[in-house]
C-alpha positions as CSV (number, residue, x, y, z in Angstrom):
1,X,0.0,0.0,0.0
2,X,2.8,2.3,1.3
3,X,4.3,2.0,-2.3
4,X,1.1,2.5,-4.2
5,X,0.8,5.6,-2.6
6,X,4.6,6.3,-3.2
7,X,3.9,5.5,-7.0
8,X,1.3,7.7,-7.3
9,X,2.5,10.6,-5.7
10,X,5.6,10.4,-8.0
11,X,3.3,10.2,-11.1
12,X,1.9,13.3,-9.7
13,X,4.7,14.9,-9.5
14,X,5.8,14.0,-12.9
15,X,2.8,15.1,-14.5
16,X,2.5,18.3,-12.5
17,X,6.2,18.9,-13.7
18,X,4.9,18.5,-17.8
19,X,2.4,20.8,-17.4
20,X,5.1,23.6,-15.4
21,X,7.4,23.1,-18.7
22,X,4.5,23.4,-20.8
23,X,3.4,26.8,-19.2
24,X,7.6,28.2,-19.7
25,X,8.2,29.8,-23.0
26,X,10.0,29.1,-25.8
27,X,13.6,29.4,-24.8
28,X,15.5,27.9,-27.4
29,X,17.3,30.7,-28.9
30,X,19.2,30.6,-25.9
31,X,21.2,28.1,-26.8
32,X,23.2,29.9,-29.6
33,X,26.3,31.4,-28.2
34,X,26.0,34.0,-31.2
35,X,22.9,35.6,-28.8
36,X,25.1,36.0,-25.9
37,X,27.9,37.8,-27.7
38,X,25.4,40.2,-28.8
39,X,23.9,40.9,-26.2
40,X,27.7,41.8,-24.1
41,X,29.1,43.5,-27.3
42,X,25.9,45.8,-27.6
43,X,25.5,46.7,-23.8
44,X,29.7,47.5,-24.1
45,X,29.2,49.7,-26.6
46,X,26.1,51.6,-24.8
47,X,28.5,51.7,-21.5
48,X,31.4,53.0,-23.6
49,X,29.2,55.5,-25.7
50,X,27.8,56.8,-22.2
51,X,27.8,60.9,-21.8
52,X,27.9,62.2,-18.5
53,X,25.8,65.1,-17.5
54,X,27.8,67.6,-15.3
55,X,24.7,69.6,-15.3
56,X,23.0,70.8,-11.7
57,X,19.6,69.0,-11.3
58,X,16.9,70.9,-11.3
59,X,14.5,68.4,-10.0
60,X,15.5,65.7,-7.8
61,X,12.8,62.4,-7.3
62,X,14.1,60.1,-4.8
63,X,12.6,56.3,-5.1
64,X,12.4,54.5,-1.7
65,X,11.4,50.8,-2.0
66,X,10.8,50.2,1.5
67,X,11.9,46.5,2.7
68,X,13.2,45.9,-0.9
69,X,16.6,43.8,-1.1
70,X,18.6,42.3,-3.6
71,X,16.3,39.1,-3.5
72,X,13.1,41.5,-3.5
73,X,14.5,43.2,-6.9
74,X,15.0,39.8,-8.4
75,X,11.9,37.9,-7.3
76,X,10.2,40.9,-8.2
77,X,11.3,41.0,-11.9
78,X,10.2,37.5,-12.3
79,X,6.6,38.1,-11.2
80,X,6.7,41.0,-13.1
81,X,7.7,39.2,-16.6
82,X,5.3,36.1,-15.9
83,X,2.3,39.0,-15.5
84,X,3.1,39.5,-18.9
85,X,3.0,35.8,-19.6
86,X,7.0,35.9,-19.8
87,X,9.3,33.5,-18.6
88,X,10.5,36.1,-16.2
89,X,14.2,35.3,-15.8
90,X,14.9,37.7,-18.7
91,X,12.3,41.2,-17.6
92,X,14.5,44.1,-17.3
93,X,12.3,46.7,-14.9
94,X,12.7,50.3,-15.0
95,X,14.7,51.0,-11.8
96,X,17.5,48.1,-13.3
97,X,17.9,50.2,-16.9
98,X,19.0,53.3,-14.7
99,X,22.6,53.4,-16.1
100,X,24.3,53.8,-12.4
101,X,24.5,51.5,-9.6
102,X,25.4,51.2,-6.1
103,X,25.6,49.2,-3.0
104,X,24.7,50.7,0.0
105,X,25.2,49.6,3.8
106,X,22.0,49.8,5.9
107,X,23.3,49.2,9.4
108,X,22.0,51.9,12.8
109,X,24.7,53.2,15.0
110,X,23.4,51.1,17.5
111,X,21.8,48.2,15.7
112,X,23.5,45.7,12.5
113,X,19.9,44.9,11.3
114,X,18.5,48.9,10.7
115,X,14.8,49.6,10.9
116,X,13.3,52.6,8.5
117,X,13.4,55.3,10.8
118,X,17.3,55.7,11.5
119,X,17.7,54.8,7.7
120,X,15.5,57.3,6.4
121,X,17.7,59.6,8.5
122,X,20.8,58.7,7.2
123,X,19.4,58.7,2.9
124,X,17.5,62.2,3.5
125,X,19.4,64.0,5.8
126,X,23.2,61.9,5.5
127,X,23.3,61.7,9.2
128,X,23.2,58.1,10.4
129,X,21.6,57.8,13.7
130,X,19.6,55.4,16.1
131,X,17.3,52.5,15.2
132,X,13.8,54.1,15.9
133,X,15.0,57.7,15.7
134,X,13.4,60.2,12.8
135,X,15.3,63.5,12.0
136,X,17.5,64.0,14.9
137,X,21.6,62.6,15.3
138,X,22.4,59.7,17.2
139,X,22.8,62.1,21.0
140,X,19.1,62.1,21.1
141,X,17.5,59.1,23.6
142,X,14.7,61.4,24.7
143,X,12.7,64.2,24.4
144,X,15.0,66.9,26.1
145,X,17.8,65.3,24.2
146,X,15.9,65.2,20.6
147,X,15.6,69.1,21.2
148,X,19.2,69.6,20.3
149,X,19.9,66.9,18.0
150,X,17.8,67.5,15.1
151,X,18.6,67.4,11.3
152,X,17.9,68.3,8.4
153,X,16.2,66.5,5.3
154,X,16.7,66.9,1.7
155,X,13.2,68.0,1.5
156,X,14.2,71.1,3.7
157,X,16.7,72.2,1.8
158,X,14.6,72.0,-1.4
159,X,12.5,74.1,0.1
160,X,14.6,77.1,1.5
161,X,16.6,77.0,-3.0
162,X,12.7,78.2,-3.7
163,X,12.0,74.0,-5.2
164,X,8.1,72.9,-4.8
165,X,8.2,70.1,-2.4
166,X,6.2,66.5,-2.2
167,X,5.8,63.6,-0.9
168,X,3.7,60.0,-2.2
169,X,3.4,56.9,-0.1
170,X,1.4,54.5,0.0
171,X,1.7,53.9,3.9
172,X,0.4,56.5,6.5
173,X,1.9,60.1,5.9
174,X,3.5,60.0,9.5
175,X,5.1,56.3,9.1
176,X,8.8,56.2,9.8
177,X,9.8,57.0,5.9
178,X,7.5,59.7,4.7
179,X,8.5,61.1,8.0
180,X,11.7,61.2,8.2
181,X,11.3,64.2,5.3
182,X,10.0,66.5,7.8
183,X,9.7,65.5,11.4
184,X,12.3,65.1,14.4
185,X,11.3,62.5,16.9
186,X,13.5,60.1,19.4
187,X,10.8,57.2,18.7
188,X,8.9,56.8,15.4
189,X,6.3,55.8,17.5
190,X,5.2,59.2,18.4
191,X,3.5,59.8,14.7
192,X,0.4,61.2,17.4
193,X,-1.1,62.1,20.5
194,X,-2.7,58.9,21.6
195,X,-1.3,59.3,25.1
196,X,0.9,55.8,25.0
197,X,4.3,56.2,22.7
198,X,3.8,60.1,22.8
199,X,2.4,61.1,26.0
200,X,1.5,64.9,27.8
201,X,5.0,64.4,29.4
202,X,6.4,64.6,26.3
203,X,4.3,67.7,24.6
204,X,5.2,69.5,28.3
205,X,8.9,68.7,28.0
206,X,8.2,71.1,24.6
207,X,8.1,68.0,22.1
208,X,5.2,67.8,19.1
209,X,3.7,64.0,17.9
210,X,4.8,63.3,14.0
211,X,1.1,64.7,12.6
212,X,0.8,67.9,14.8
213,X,4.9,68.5,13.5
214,X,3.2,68.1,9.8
215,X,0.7,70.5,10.3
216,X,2.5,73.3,12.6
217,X,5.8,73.7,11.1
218,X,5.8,72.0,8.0
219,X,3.1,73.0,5.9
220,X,5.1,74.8,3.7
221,X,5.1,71.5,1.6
222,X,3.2,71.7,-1.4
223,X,1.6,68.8,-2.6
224,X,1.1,64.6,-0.2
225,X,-0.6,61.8,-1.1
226,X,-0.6,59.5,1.6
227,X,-2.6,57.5,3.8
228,X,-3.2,58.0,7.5
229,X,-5.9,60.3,8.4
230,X,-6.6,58.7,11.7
231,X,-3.6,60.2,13.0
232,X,-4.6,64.0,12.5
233,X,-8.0,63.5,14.0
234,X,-9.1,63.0,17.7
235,X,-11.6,60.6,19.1
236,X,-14.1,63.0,18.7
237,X,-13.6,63.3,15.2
238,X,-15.6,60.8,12.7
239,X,-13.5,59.9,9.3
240,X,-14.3,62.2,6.4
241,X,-14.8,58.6,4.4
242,X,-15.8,56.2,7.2
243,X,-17.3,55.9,10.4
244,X,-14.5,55.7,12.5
245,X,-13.0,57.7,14.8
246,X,-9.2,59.5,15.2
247,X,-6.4,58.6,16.9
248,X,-6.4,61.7,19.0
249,X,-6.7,62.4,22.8
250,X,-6.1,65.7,22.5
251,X,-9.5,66.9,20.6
252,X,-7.7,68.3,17.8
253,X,-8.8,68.5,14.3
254,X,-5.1,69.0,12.5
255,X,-7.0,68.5,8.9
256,X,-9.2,71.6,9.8
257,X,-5.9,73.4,11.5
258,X,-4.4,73.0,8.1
259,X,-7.3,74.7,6.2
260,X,-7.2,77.1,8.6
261,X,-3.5,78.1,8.2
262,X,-3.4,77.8,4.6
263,X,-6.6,80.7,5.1
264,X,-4.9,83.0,6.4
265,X,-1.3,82.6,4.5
266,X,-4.1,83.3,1.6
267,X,-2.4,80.2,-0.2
268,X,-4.3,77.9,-2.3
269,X,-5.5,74.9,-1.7
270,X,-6.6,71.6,-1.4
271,X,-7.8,68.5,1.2
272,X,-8.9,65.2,-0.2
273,X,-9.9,62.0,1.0
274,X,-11.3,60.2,-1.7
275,X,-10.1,59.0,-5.5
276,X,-12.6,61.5,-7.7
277,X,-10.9,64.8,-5.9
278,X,-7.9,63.3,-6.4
279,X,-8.7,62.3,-10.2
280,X,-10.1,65.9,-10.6
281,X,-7.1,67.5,-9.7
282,X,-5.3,69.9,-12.2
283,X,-2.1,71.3,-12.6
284,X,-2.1,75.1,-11.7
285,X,-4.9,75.0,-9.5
286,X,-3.8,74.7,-6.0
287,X,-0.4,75.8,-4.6
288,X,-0.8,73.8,-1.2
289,X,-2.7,69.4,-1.6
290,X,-2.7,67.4,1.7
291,X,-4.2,64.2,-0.1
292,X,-4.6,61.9,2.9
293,X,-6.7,59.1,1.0
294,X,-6.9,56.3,3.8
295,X,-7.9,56.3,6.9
296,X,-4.5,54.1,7.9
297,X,-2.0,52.8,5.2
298,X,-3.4,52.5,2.1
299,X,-4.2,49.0,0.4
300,X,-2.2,46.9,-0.9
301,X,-2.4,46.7,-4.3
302,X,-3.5,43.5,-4.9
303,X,-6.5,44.6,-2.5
304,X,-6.5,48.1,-4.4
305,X,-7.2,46.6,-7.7
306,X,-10.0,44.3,-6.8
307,X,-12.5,46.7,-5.2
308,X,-15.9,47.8,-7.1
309,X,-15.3,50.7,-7.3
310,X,-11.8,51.1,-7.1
311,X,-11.6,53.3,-4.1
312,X,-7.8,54.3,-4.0
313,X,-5.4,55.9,-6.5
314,X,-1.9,54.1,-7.5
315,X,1.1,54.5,-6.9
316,X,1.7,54.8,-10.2
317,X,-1.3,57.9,-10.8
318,X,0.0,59.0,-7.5
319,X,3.3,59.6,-9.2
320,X,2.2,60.9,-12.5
321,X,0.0,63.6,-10.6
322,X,2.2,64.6,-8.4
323,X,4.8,65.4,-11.2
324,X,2.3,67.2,-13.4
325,X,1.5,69.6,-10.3
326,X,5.0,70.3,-9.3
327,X,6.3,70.7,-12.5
328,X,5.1,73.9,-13.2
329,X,7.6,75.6,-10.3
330,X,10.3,77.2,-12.5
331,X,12.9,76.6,-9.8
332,X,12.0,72.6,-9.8
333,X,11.2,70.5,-7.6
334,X,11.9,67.6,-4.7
335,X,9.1,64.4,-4.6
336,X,10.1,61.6,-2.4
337,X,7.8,58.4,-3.7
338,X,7.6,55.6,-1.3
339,X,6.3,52.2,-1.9
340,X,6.0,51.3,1.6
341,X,3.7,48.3,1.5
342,X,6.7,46.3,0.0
343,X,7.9,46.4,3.4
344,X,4.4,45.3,4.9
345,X,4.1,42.2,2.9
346,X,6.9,41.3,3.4
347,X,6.5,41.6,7.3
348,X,3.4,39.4,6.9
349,X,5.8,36.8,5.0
350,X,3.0,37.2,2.1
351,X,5.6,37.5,-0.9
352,X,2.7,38.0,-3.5
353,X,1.5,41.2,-1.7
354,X,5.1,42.4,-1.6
355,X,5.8,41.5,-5.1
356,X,2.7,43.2,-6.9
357,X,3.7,46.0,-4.8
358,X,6.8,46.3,-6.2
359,X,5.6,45.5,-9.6
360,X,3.4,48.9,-9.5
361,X,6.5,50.5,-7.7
362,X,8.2,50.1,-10.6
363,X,5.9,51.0,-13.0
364,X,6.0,54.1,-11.0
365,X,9.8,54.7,-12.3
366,X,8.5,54.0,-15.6
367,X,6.1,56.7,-15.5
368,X,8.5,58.9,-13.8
369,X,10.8,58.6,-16.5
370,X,8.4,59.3,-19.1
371,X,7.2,62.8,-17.8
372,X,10.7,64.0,-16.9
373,X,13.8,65.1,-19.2
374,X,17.5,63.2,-18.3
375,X,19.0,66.8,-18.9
376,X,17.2,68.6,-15.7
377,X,16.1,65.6,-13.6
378,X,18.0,63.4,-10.8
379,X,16.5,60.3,-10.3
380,X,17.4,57.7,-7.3
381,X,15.8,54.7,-7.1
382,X,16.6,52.7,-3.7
383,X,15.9,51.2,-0.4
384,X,16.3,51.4,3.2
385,X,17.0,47.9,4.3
386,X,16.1,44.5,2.9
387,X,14.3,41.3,4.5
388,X,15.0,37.4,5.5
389,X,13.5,36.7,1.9
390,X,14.7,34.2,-0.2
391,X,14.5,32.3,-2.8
392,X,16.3,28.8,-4.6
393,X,15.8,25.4,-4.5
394,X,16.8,24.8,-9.1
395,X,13.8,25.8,-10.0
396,X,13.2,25.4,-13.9
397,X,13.1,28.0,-16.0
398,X,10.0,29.7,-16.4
399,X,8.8,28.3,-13.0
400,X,6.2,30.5,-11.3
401,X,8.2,32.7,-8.7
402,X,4.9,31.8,-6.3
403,X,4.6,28.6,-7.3
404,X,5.9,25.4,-5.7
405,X,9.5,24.5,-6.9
406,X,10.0,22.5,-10.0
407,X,13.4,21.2,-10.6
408,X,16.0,19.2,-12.4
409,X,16.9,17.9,-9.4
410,X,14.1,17.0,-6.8
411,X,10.7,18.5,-6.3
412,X,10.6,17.1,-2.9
413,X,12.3,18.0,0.9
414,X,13.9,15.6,2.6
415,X,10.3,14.6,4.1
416,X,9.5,13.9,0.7
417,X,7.0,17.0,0.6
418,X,6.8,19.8,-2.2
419,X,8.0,23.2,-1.7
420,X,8.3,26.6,-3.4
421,X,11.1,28.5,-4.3
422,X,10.4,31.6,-2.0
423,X,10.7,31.1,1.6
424,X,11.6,33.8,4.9
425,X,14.5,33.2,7.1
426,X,11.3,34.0,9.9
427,X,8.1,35.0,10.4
428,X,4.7,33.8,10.6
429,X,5.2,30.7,8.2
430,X,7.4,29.6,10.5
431,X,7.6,26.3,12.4
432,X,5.5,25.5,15.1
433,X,5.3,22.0,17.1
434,X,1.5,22.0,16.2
435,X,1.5,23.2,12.5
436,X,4.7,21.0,11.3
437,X,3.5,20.6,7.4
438,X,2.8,17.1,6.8
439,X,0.9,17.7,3.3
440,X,2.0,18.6,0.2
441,X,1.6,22.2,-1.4
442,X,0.4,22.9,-4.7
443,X,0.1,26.1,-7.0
444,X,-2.9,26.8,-6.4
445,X,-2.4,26.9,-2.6
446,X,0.8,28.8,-2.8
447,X,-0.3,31.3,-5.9
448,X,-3.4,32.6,-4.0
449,X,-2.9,35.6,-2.4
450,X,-3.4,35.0,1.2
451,X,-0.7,32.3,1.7
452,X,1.5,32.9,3.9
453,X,5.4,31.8,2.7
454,X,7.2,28.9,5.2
455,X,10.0,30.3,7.5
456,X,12.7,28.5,9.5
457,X,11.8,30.4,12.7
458,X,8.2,30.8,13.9
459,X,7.4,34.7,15.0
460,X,4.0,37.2,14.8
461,X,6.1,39.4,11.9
462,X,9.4,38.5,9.5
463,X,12.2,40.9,10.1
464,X,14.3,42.7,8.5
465,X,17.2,41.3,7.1
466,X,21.0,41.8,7.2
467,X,21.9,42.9,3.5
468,X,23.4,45.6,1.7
469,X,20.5,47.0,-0.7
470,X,21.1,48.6,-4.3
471,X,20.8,52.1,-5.5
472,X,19.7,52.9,-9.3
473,X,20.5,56.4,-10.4
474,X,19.7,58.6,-13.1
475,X,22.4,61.4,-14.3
């Protein structure tokens, strides 16, 4: 009986591997060593024919792929090819045609593995700094101390050289990132008065909570599209597009503070919370847009995509938009654009929320690339710190990067079960004495999108991991 079932299984497995090869695309040019050559001698001569532009940028767009690593970047460019029914191996996105490229170290002056908050500080304002800590150096602990350490962001010094100034994210306007641009805080915790991470002690020590910082002495940036309104409304405050209530203890309204400032400055502009203010908006006709468009982060875009109607813009339109608007400053222009839910999915060891998010991230360097000129433009594309992501195992060519993994080898583990290619070093996938896998998996467990990838090491959230990331660069 035991062998019966051993025969079949195998048969399985044999058949299931057909139909995998079946589903790859024709690779057989491949084989010709003449296509090789080619392809070297051709990307020579474009590396050789390269002119360097010794111009000053004008405009500067920084690309922040939060949580995206080396193995992100590369799983990612499968998944993107095989959405275009491509093998994937071969895709070349947007950020890797950028003709410049770097490696960059990720570690906090007081932790190896660096969260996004002390990162953030170090790529915006080239102070590296503790892990938690947002705008100020690594002397501030608390909030006396943060006083006198703060620093200063890119975004800042846009701002004072007369630039138009934004920010896109697709995580909460006040998350440890977006935040980073204009806020100085000991704890990224603090993003607002809910009377637990930031507290009265701290606002009478002479400290501000991320959102109130925003609102008070930073609305001198022109245009954010963000999630996060929660955090700029108190519990006595219902949701402009829901019935929920703020975050706030405090009873302030910083949504109506901000209309009220930009009244009397005269300036205008614009609040929105949904998708047709936000499609309606125009070029020209506001000078100040505090787009919060979620009540928390916004969704990911697998989620995004499948709502009727379609509630949210992308990060992609977000892009666009925010280009067309601050474009017409004849002094240019600073955006930051964060794809922050990269970072989320990853957290949740959910690899196909992460990967569609960066497959829309980069389309988001596509589009920015299209609206701007390589003469006046910087572009950066990079990240803040990867993850315990990975992926191996021989899989074929053409294999589905969500898939289980088909090989020339074995399809099987050592406990004869399948497997897929992409797997977290830890996280929620991980291995627990009452959920030890005894079954095998199949693509059309692992390819939907609420499976959760396997991990080594069981915990609530995957980490971040220990890696150098890469930086793309434009001019």
């Amino acid at each position: 009986m035991q062998q019966s079932n051993n025969l079949l299984f195998c048969l399985c497995m044999l058949i299931l591997s057909f139909l995998q090869v079946g589903c790859s695309k024709d690779w057989s040019s491949d084989i010709h060593p003449q296509k090789w050559n080619k392809v070297a001698e051709e990307k020579l001569d474009q590396i050789l024919n390269r002119k360097l532009n010794g111009k000053i940028a004008k405009n500067v767009i920084l690309f922040l792929g939060d949580g995206m690593g080396i193995s992100t970047v590369t799983a990612g460019r499968i998944r993107k090819g095989q959405l275009k029914n491509n093998n994937g191996e071969e895709e070349i996105t947007y950020m890797e045609s950028l003709p410049h490229v770097a490696l960059s170290k990720t570690y906090n002056i007081d932790a190896q593995t660096a969260d996004s908050a002390g990162t953030a500080t170090a790529y915006l304002t080239g102070v590296k700094t503790r892990f938690g800590a947002i705008g100020v150096d690594g002397r501030a602990f608390d909030c006396p101390t943060s006083l006198k350490s703060k620093t200063e962001s890119i975004l800042k010094w846009a701002h004072f050289a007369g630039k138009s100034t934004g920010i896109v994210t697709t995580t909460r306007i006040t998350h440890a990132s977006p935040a980073a641009t204009y806020s100085n805080s000991f704890d990224r915790n603090m993003e607002s008065f809910v009377g637990i991470n930031f507290k009265k002690e701290h606002l009478d020590q002479g400290c501000k909570d991320i959102a109130a910082q925003l609102i008070e002495e930073n609305s001198f940036i022109n245009l954010i599209f963000a999630g996060g309104r929660k955090k700029f409304l108190s519990s006595n405050h219902t949701d402009y597009g829901s019935k929920l209530k703020g975050d706030r203890i405090d009873g302030r309204n910083l949504i109506e503070e901000w209309h009220e400032k930009m009244k009397k400055q005269n300036l205008k502009h614009k609040f929105l919370w949904n998708i047709s203010d936000f499609n309606n908006l125009k070029s020209g006709q506001y000078s100040h847009i505090l787009g919060l468009l979620n009540f928390d982060h916004m969704d990911y875009e697998t989620d995004r995509i499948n709502k009727i109607p379609i509630e949210e813009p992308s990060i992609i339109d977000m892009t666009a938009k925010a280009i067309e608007i601050l474009s017409t400053n004849p002094n240019g222009f600073f955006l930051m654009v964060e794809g922050g839910k990269i970072d989320h999915g990853h957290h949740s060891s959910n690899a196909q929320l992460a990967l569609n998010d960066f497959v829309v991230f980069d389309e988001a360097v596509g589009q920015a690339l299209h609206l701007t000129s390589s003469e006046d433009t910087l572009m950066i594309v990079t990240a803040d710190h990867s993850h315990v992501f990975t992926m191996g195992g021989y899989s074929i060519r053409g294999n589905s990067i969500l898939g289980i993994n088909l090989n020339h080898v074995s399809n099987v583990s050592g406990l004869n079960l399948t497997y897929t290619s992409l797997l977290y070093g830890n996280g929620p996938g991980g291995i627990k004495p009452e959920s030890v896998r005894q079954t095998n998996l199949t693509n059309l467990k692992t390819e939907h999108k609420s499976y959760i990838q396997e991990s080594a090491i069981y915990l609530k959230s995957e980490t971040h991991g220990l890696k150098q990331i890469c930086s793309c660069l434009k001019n």
